[in-house]
BAROBA-31865 format. One record per residue (C-alpha): residue in one letter; x, y, z. Coordinates in steps of 0.02 Angstrom, whole numbers, plus 50000, padded with zeros to 5 digits. Layout:
<marvo><r>A</r><X>X</X><Y>Y</Y><Z>Z</Z></marvo>
...
% end
This chain:
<marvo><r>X</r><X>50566</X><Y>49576</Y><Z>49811</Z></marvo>
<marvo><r>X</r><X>50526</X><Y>49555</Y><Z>49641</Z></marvo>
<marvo><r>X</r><X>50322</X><Y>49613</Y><Z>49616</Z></marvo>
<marvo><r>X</r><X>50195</X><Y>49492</Y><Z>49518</Z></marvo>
<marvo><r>X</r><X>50150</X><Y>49557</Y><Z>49341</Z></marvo>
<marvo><r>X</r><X>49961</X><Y>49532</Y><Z>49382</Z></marvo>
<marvo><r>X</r><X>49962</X><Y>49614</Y><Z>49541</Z></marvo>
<marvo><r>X</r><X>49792</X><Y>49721</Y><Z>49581</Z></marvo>
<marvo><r>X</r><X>49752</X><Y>49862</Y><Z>49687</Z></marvo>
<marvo><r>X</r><X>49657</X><Y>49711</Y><Z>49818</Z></marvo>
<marvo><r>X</r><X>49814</X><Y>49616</Y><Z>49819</Z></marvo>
<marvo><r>X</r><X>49923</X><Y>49773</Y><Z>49852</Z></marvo>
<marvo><r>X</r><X>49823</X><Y>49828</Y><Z>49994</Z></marvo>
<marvo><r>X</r><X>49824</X><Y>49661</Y><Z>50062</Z></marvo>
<marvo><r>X</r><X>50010</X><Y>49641</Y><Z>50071</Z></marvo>
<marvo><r>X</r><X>50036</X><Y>49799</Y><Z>50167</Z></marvo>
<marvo><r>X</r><X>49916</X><Y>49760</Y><Z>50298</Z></marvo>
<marvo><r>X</r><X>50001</X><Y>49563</Y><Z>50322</Z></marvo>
<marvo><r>X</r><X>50197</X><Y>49648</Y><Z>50334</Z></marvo>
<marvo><r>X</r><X>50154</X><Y>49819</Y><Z>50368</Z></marvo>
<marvo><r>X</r><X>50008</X><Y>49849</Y><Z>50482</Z></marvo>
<marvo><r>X</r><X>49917</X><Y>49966</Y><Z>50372</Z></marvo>
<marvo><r>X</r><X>49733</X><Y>49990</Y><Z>50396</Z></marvo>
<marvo><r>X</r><X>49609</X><Y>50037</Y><Z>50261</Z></marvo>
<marvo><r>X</r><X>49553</X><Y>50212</Y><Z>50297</Z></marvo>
<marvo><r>X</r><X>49451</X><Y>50276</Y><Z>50168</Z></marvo>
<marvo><r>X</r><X>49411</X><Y>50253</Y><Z>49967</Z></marvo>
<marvo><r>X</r><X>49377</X><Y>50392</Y><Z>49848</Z></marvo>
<marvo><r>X</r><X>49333</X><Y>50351</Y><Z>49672</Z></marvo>
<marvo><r>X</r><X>49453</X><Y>50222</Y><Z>49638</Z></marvo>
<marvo><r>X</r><X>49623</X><Y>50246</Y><Z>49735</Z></marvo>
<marvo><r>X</r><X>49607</X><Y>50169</Y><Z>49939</Z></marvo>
<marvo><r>X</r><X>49704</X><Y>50273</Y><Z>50068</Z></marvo>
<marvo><r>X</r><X>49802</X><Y>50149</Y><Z>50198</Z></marvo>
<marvo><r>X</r><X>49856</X><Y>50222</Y><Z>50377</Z></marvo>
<marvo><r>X</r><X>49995</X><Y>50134</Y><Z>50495</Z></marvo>
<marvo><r>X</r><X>49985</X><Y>50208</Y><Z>50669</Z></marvo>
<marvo><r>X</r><X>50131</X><Y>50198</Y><Z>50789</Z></marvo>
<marvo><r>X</r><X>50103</X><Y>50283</Y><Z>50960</Z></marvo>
<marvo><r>X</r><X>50087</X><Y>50489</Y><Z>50906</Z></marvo>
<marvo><r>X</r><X>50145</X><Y>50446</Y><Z>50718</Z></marvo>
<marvo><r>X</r><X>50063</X><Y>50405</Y><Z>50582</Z></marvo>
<marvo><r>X</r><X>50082</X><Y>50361</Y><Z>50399</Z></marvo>
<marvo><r>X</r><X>49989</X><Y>50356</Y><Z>50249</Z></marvo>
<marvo><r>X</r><X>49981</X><Y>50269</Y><Z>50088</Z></marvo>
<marvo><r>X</r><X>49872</X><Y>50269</Y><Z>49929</Z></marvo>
<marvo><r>X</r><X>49844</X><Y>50150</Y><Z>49805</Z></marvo>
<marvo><r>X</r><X>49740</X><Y>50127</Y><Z>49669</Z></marvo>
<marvo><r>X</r><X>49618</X><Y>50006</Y><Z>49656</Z></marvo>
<marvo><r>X</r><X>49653</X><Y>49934</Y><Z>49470</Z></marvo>
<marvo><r>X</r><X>49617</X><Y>49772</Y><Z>49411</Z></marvo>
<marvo><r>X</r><X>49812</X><Y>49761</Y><Z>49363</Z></marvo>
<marvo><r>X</r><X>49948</X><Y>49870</Y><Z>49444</Z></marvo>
<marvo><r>X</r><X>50090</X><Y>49921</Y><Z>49321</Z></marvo>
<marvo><r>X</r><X>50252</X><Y>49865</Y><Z>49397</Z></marvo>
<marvo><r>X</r><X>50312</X><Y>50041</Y><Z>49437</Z></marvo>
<marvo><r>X</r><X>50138</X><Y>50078</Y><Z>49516</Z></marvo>
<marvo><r>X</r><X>50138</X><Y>49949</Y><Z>49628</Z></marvo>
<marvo><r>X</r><X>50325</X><Y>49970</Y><Z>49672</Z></marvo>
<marvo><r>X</r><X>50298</X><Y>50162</Y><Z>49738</Z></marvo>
<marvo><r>X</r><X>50181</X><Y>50135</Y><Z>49879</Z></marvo>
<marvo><r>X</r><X>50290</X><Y>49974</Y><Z>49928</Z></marvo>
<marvo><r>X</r><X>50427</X><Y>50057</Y><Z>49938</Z></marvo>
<marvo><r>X</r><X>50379</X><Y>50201</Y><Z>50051</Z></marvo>
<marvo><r>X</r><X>50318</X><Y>50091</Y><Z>50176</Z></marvo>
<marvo><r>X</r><X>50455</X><Y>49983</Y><Z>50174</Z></marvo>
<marvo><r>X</r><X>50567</X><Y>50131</Y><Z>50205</Z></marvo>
<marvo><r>X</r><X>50436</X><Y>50208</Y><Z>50356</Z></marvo>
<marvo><r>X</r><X>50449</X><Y>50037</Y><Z>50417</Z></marvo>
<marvo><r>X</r><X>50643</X><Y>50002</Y><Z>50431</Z></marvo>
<marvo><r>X</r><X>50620</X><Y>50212</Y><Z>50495</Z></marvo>
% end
């Protein structure tokens, strides 16, 4: 998947809850902790809420829940 250039921290956390199923948790300062819950597991993201992600930033937190996902 190739990530937008202009991608912020909004947009991010909006694309893991549509094809993941992470929830917003909590927010301290500037960086928004995501949670996916299945049955006694549970996983947890963070991302930073940024006006504009760097590619490599917004890549990470993709790419751990892509990998929790396919499990």
């Amino acid at each position: 998947m190739r990530l937008p250039r202009d991608m912020s921290g909004e947009d991010l956390a909006r694309l893991l809850r549509r094809r993941y199923g992470y929830e917003p948790v909590r927010q301290r300062g500037s960086h928004m902790t995501l949670t996916r819950t299945d049955g006694d597991e549970s996983h947890s993201v963070t991302v930073p809420r940024h006006r504009a992600l760097r590619v490599g930033t917004a890549a990470r937190p993709l790419r751990l829940a892509h990998h929790e996902w396919l499990g």
